[in-house]
C-alpha positions in Angstrom: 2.3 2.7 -2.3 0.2 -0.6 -1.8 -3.0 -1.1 -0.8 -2.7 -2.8 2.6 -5.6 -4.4 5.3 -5.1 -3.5 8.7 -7.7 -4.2 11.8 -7.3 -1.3 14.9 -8.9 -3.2 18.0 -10.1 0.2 19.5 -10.7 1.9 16.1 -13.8 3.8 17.5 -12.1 5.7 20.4 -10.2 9.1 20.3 -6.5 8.0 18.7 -8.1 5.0 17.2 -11.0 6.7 15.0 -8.3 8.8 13.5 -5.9 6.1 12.8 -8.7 4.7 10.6 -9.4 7.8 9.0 -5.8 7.8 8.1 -5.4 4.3 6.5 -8.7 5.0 4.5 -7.0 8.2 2.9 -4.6 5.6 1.8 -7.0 3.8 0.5 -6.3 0.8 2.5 -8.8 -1.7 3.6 -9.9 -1.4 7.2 -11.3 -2.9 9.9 -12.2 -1.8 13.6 -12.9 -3.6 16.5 -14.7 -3.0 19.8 -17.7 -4.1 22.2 -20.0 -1.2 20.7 -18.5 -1.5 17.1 -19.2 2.2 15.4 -18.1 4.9 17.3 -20.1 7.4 19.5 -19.1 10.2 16.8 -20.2 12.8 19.4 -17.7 11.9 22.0 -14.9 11.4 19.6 -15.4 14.5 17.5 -16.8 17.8 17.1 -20.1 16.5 15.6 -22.7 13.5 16.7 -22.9 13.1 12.3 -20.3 10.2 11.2 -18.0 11.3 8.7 -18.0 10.3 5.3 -15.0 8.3 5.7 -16.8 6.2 8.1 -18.1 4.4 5.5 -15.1 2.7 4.2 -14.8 1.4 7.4 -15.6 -2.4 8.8 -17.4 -1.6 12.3 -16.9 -4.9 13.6 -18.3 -5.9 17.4 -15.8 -7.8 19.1 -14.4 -8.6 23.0 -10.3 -7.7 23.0 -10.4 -10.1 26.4 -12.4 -13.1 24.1 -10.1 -13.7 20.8 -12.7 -16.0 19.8 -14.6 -13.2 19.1 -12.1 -10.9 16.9 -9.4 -13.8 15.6 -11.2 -14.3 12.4 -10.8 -10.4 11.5 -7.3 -10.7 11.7 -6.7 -13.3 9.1 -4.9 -11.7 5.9 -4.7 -8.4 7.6 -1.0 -6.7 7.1 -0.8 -5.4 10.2 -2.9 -5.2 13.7 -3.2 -2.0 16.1 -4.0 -2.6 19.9 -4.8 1.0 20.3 -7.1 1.0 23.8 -6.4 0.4 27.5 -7.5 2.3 30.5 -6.0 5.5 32.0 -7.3 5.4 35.4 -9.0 1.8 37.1 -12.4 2.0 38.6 -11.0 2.5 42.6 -9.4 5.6 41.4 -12.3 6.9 39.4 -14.5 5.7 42.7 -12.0 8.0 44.8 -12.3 11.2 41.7 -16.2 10.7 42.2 -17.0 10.1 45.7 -18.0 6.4 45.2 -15.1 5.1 47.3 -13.0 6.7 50.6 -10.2 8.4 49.7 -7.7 6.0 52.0 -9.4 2.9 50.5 -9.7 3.7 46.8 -6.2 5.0 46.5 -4.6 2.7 48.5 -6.1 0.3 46.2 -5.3 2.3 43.5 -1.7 2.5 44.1 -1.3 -0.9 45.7 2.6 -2.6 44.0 0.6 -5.1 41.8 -2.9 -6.3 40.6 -4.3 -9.1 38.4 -4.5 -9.2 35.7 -5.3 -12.3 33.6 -5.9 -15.8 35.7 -3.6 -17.6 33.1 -0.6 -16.4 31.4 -1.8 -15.1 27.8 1.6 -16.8 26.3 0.4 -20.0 27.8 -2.9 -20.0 25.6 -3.3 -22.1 22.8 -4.2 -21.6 19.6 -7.6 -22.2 20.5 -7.0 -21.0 23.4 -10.1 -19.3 25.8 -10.9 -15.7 27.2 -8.9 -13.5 29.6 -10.5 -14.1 33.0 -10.1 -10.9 35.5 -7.7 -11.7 38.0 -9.1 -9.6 40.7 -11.6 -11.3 42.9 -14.4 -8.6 41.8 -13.5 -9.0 38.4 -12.5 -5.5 38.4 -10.3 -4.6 34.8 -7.0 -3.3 36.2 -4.0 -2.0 33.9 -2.2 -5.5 34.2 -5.4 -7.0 32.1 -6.3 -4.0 29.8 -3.1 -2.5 28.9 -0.2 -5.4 29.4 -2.2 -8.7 28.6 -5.1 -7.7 26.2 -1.8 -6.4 24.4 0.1 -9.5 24.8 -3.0 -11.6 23.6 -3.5 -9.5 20.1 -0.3 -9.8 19.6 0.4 -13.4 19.9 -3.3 -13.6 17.5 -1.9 -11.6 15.1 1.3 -13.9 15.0 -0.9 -16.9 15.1 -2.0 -15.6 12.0 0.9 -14.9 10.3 -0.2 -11.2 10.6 3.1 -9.1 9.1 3.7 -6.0 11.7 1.9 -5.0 15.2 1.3 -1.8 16.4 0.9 -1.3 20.1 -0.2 2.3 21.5 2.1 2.9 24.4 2.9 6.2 26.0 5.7 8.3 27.1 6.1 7.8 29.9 4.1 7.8 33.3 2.8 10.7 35.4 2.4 12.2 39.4 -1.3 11.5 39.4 -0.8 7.9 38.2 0.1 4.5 39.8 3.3 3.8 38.3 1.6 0.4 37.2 0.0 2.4 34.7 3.3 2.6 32.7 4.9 -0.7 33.6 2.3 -2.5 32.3 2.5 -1.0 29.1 6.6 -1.4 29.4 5.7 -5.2 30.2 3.7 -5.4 27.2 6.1 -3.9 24.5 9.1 -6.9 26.5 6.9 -9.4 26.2 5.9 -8.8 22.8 9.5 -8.0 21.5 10.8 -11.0 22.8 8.2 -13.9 23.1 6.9 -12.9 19.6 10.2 -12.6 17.3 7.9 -12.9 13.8 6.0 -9.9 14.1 7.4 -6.6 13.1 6.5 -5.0 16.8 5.9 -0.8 16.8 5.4 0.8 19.8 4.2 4.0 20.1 5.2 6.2 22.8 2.9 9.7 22.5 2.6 11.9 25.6 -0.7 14.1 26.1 -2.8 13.9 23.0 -5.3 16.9 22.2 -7.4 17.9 19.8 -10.2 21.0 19.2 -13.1 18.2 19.1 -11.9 17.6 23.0 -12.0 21.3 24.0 -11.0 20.3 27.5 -7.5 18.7 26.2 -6.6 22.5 24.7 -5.3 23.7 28.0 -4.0 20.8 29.2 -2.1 20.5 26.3 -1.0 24.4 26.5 0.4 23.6 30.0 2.2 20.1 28.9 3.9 22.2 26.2 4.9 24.9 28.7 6.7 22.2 30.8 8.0 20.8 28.0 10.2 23.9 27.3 10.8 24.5 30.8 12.2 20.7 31.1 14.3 21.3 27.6 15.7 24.6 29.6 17.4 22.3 32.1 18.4 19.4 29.9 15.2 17.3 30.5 16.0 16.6 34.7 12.1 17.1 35.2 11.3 14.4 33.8 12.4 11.7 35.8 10.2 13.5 38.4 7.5 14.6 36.4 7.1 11.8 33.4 4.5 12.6 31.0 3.6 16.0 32.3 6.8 17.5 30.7 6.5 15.4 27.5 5.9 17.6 24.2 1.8 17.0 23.8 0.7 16.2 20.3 -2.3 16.6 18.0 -4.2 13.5 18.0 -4.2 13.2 14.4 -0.4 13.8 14.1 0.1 10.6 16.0 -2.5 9.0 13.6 -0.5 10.0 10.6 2.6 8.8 12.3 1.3 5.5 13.2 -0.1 4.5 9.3 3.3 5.8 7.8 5.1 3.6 10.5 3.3 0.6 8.9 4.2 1.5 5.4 7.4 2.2 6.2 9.0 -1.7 7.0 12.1 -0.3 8.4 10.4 0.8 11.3 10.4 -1.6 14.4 10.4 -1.0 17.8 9.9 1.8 20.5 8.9 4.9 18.3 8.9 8.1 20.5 7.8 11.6 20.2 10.4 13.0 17.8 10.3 9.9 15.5 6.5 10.3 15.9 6.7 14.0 14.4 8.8 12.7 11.7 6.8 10.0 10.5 4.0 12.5 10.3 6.0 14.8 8.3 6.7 12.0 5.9 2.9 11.3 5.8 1.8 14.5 4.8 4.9 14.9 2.5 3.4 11.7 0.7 0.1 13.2 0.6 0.9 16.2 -1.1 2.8 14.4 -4.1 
């Protein structure tokens, strides 16, 4: 097994902490990215105390929407992991808090299409500048966080003659969602496959991911999994209807496992979805235990 370098732009968040923890057991070299650098242990785990593995790890401060900030980090790296995005845009938390009307901040919310970046990211140059919100009050909506912040790692990673990219998509969408908050991401992973041929493009297609650390994701999970069999009773026609709800939920670090061994394992390209994300995992600890 070699000793790799990898850089995770969102290595301090909930799937991206453990995805470093991961590559560390592997004893590769890593890096993470992010506005705040190290993570908030407290929010991510069960304990405020970093882990010792933290350590091995290169906290880095960087912008995702200014790759001046983060396109040195990425030069000799093996492979590059856009694992952040948004679930919910700030009308639709205003509505779930009280800070906007109901009719306004849904309607918003669930409006066909938003800005995202002013200028194409596939129109940047090398040198090319920062992602300017597209929405008049700058607001960050899925189009800029999950489909061109995506778009823009990946074409710096190719710039760079970075190897493989991993891109954290998800299953699929759900009810409580705008439905942009899956196209996007589907946008992404076609832009990337076919604008960027060079790069050995992963994307990861998890549903729910829980974890003990997050006790609130414990019974979300438990009802997820529920639905899942119910779905697999009648031959998966719930999930056209229901989308992610009915998808099997997995541990958080299962996923992390699975994306690692994904980028050791070079035959792997393209969509990767739940059952090939169990698999990889399997291989993973399989490895770990020779």
């Amino acid at each position: 097994m070699s000793k790799k370098r990898i850089v995770v732009c969102g290595g301090n968040g909930f799937l991206g902490s453990r995805i470093c923890k991961s590559a560390v057991s592997r004893g590769w070299d890593v890096t993470s990215f992010s506005r705040s650098g190290a993570p908030n242990w407290s929010s991510i785990t069960s304990s405020p105390t970093p882990p010792s593995w933290s350590t091995s790890v290169h906290w880095e401060k960087a912008d995702m929407l200014k790759p001046a900030t983060y396109k040195a980090l990425l030069k000799d790296a093996d492979a590059v992991v856009h694992s952040t995005g948004i679930l919910m845009e700030a009308d639709y938390k205003g509505v779930l808090t009280g800070k906007e009307s109901i009719w306004g901040g849904l309607s918003r919310a669930f409006s066909a299409t938003k800005g995202g970046s002013r200028t194409n990211p596939l129109e940047r140059e090398e040198d090319g500048g920062s992602l300017e919100p597209g929405e008049r009050d700058g607001q960050l909506t899925y189009e800029l966080m999950n489909r061109d912040s995506a778009i823009t790692l990946a074409q710096e990673a190719s710039f760079q003659n970075v190897p493989s990219f991993v891109f954290i998509s998800a299953a699929a969408g759900a009810p409580m969602l705008p439905k942009r908050y899956i196209t996007t991401k589907r946008d992404a992973e076609s832009t990337i496959s076919s604008s960027l041929p060079k790069l050995r493009s992963i994307f990861i297609r998890p549903g729910f991911l829980y974890d003990s650390s997050r006790s609130f994701t414990l019974p979300i999970a438990a009802a997820g999994a529920a639905g899942n069999m119910v779905n697999s009773m009648v031959g998966g026609r719930l999930t056209a209807l229901a989308g992610a709800a009915v998808e099997k939920p997995l541990k958080a670090d299962l996923v992390a496992e699975a994306v690692v061994e994904a980028i050791e394992d070079e035959g792997v390209k393209g969509v990767v979805g739940t059952q090939r994300i169990e698999d990889l995992a399997n291989v993973s600890w399989r490895r770990g235990m020779l």
